[in-house]
DOROLUM-374654 format. One line per field, with one value per residue (C-alpha): residue number from 1; x, y, z. Coordinates in Angstrom, 2 decimals. Layout:
<atoms>
num <- [NUM,...]
x <- [X,...]
y <- [Y,...]
z <- [Z,...]
</atoms>
This chain:
<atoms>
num <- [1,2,3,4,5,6,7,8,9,10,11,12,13,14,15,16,17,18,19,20,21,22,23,24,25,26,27,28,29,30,31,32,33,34,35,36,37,38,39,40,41,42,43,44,45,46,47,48,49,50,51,52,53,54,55,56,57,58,59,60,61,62,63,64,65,66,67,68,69,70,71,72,73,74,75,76,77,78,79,80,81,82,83,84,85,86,87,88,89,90,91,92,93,94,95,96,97,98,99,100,101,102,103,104,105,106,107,108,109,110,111,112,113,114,115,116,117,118,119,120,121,122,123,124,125,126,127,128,129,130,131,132,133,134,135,136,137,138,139]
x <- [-1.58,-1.96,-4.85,-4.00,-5.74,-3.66,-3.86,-2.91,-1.22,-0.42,3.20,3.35,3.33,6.78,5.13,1.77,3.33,5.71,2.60,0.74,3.87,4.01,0.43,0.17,4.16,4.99,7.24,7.38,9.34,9.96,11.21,11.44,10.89,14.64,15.74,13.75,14.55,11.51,14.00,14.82,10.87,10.15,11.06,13.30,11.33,9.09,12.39,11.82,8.22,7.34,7.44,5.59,5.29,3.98,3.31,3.15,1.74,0.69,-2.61,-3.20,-0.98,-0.81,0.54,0.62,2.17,2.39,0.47,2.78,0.06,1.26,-2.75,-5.02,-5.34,-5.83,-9.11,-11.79,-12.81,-9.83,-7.33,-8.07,-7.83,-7.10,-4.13,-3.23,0.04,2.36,1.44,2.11,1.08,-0.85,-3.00,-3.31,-4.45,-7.15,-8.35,-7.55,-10.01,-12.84,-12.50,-12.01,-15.81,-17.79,-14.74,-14.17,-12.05,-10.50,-8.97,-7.82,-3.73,-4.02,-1.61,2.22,5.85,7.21,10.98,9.81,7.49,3.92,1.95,-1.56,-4.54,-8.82,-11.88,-14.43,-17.86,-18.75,-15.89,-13.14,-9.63,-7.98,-3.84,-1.98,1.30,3.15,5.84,6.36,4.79,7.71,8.79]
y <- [-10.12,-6.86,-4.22,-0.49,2.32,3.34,6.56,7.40,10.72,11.99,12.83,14.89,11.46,12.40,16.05,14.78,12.20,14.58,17.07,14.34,13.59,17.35,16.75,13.41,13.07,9.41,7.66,7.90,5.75,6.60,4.33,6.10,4.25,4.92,2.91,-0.19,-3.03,-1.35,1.43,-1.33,-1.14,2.54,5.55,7.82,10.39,8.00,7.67,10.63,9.23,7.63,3.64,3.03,5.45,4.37,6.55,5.29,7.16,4.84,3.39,5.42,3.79,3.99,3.47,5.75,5.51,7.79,7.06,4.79,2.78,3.46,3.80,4.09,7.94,9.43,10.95,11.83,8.23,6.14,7.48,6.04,2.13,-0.56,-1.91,-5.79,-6.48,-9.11,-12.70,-15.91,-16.20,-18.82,-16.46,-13.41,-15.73,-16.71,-13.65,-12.19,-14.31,-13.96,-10.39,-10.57,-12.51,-9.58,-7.63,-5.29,-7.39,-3.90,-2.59,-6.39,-6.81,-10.62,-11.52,-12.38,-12.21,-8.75,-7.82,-6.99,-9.73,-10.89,-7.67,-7.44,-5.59,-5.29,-3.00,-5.02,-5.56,-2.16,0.02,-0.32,-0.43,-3.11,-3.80,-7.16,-7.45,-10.23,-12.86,-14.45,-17.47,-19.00,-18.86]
z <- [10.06,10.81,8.99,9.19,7.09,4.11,2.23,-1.38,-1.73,-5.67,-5.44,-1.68,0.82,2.28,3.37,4.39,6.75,8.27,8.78,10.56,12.40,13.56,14.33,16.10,17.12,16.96,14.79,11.08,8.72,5.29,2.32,-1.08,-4.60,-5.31,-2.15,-2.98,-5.42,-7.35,-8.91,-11.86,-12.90,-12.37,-14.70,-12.87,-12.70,-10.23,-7.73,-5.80,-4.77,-1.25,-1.54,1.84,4.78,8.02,10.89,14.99,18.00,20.63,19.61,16.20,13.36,9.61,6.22,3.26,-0.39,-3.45,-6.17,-8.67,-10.21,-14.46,-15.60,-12.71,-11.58,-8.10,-7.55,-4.35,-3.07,-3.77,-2.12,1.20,1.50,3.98,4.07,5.45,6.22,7.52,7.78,5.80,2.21,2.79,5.05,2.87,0.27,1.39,2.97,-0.66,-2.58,-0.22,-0.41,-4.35,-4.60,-6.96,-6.75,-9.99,-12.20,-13.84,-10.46,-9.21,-9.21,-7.88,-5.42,-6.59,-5.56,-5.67,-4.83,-1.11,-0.29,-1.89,-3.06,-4.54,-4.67,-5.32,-4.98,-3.65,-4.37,-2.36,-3.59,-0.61,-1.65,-0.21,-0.59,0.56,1.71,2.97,3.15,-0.29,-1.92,-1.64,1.51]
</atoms>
């Protein structure tokens, strides 16, 4: 497993990474909502929005996303998270539900199957945004 920082952006990912790019050089990689299985379950108007972005210059390395979530809104102190990625589900399990202990039950996705791999997320007991992603259940 791996844990980068991940930041939320409301609709201008694709430029913020490529200014941080321009900034830190490095390699970024870009996947857009309309090139992922997730097209299906997104209005169109959502297609033109990053997916995941993920940024690497020798030691400094992270992941960013536009914000998709349908009811949950972007504001100052939630737009900056940690992200854990890679692993078995088996692992990210159980690091999920020791993290989700006091966790706020209204801003908890539990872990499941997505198109792409397993997916969830929680805001812990002390307000940090935390998102899993991993191989699927059942793999």
């Amino acid at each position: 497993m791996n844990l980068t920082p991940f930041l939320l952006f409301d609709g201008n990912c694709a430029e913020a990474m490529e200014f941080y790019r321009s900034c830190l050089g490095g390699e970024l990689t870009t996947t857009k909502v309309a090139d992922t299985p997730m097209r299906h379950q997104m209005p169109p108007e959502q297609h033109h929005k990053v997916a995941h972005a993920r940024l690497k210059s020798g030691v400094i390395e992270f992941s960013a996303t536009d914000w998709l979530h349908p009811t949950r809104r972007p504001k100052q102190g939630n737009t900056v998270a940690m992200y854990i990625n890679g692993g078995e589900y088996k692992e990210l399990r159980a690091v999920f539900d020791r993290l989700a202990a006091g966790a706020d039950k209204e801003l908890l996705d539990d872990l499941r199957d997505m198109p792409f791999g397993s997916y969830g997320h929680l805001a812990d007991k002390y307000g940090v945004h935390w998102f899993f992603q991993g191989e699927k259940k059942e793999s």
